[in-house]
N, C-alpha and C positions, 0 to 999 in steps of 0.2 A: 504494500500500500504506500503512496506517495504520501509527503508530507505535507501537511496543511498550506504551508505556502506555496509549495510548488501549484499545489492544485489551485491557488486564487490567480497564480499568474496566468499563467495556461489558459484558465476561464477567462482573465481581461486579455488576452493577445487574441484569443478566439472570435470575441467580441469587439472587434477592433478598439482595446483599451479603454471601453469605457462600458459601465451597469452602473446598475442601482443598488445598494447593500442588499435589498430582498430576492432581487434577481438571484445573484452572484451566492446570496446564500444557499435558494434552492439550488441550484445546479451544483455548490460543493457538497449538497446534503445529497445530492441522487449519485454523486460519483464517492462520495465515501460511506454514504449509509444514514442509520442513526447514531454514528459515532460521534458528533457532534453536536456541540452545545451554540447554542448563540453569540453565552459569554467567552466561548474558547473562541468564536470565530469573532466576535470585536476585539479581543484582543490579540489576535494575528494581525487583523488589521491598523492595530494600533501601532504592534510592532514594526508592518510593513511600510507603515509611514514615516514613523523615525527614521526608517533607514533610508530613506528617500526613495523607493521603491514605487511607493502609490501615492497617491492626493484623494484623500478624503473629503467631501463639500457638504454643507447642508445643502435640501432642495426645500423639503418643508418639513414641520415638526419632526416628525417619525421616516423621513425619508431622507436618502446620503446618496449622495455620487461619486461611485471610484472611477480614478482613472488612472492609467498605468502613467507614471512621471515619466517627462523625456528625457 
């Protein structure tokens, strides 16, 4: 099984680098299962952004736009 972030890149290079955190969540939930949590997948994301890796956006309340950083 590939590692959490491999698989969020992979889904934004897919997507030509850009979802919506609910998108990006289903499709890491149907390629890894119920093995994850929401809280595990925000903060991979959180991770992935410190490293400069993604750009996390608000769009509106409960909704975020990734996108792969250039």
């Amino acid at each position: 099984m590939l590692p959490l972030h491999i698989v969020i890149l992979r889904i934004l290079k897919r997507s030509n680098g850009t979802a919506t955190d609910k998108e990006l969540f289903r499709a890491v939930k149907k390629i890894l299962g119920e093995d994850i949590s929401r809280s595990q997948f925000n903060k991979m994301l959180m991770v992935l952004e410190v490293r400069g890796m993604i750009i996390v956006e608000p769009l509106k309340k409960d909704l975020k736009i990734v996108r792969l950083a250039s």
